[in-house]
C-alpha positions as CSV (number, residue, x, y, z in Angstrom):
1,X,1.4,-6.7,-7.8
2,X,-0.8,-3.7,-8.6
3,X,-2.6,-4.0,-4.8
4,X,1.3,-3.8,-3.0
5,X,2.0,-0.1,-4.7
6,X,-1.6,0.8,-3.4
7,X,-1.6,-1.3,-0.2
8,X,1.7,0.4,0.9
9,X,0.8,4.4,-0.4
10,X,-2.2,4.1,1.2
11,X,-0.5,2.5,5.0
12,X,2.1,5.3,4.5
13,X,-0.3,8.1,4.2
14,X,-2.3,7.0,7.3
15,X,0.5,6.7,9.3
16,X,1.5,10.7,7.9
17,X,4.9,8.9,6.6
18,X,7.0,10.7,4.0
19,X,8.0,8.6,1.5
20,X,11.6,9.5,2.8
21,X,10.8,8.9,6.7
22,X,9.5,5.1,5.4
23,X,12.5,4.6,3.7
24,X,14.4,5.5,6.6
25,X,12.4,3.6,8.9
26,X,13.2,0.3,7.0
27,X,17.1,1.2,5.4
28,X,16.5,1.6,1.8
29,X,16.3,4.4,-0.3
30,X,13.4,6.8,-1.0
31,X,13.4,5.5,-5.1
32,X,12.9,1.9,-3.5
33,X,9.8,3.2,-2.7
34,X,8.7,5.2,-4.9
35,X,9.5,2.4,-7.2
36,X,7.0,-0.1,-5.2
37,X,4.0,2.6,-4.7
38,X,4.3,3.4,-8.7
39,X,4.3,-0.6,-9.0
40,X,7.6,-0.7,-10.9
41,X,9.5,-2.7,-8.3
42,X,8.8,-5.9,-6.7
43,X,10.7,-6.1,-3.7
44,X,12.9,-8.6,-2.5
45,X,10.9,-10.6,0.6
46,X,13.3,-8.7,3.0
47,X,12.4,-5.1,1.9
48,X,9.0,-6.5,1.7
49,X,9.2,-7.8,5.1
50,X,9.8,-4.7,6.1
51,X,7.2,-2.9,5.1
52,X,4.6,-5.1,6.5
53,X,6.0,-4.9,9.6
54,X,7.0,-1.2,9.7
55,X,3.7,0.1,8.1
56,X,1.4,-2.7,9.9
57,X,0.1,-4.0,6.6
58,X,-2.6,-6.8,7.0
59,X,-0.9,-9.7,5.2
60,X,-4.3,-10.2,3.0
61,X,-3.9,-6.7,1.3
62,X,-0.3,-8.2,0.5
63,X,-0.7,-11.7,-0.5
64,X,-4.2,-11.7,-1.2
65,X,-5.7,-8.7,-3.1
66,X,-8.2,-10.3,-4.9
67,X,-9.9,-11.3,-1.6
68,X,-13.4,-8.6,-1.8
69,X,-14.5,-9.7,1.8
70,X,-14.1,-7.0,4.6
71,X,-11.4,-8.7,6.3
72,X,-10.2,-5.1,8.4
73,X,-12.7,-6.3,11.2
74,X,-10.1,-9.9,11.7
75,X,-7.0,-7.8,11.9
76,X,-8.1,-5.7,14.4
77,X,-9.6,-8.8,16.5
78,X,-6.1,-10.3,15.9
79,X,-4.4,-6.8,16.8
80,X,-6.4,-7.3,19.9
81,X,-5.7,-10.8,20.4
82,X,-1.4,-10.3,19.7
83,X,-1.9,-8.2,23.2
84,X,-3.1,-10.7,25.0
85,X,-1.6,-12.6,28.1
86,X,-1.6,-16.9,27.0
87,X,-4.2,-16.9,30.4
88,X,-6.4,-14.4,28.8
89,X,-5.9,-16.5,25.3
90,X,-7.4,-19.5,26.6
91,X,-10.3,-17.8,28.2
92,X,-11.5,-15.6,24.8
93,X,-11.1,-18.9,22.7
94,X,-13.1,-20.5,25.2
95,X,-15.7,-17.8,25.1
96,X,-15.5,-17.4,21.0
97,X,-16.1,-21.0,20.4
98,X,-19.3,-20.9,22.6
99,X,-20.5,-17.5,21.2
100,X,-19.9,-19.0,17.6
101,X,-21.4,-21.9,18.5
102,X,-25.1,-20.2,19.8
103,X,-24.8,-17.5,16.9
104,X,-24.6,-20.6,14.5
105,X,-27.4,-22.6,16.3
106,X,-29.8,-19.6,16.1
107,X,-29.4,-19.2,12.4
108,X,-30.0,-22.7,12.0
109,X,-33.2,-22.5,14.1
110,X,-34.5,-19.4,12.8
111,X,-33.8,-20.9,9.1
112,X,-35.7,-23.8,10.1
113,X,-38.4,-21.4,11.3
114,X,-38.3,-19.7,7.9
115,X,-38.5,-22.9,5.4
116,X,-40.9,-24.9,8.1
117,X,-38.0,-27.5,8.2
């Protein structure tokens, strides 16, 4: 897991963590860490649970390297979303399916418009 060493180095740094402080944060020791960024450890699914949570890793960057599509643009809609009231939930999906659904029609008309279809 090449992309977890990197994934987590790279959340640590942004969030001006010590390797020490993260280790603290989540109740392992600092080599546990060191051992994941250098890629020689692979976590057990609590310590790794951890980490995702404590260091807000996007669960793609974990479980998904390979994925090349920009998916940071999703987890900060759903960062958005995870604040919302269940009120104001209904009324943005409401609102997304129609806005999806006139952004999708317009592509279809103006590739129609395109080919002459």
């Amino acid at each position: 897991m090449v992309a977890l060493g990197n994934a987590v180095r790279s959340a640590r740094r942004t969030q001006n963590l010590s390797q020490e402080a993260l280790a603290e944060k989540i109740g392992v020791c600092k080599r546990t860490i060191l051992d994941i960024e250098n890629n020689t450890g692979n976590p057990k699914f609590e310590i790794l649970s951890m980490l995702v949570r404590e260091l807000n890793l996007p669960l793609y960057q974990v479980f998904y390297p390979e994925v090349r599509e920009n998916l940071d643009m999703k987890h900060v809609l759903m960062e958005e979303l995870s604040c919302c009231s269940d009120y104001e939930m209904k009324i943005i999906l409401s609102m997304v399916k129609s806005l999806r659904y006139t952004l999708r029609s317009e592509q279809c008309k103006i590739v129609s418009d395109i080919y002459d279809i």
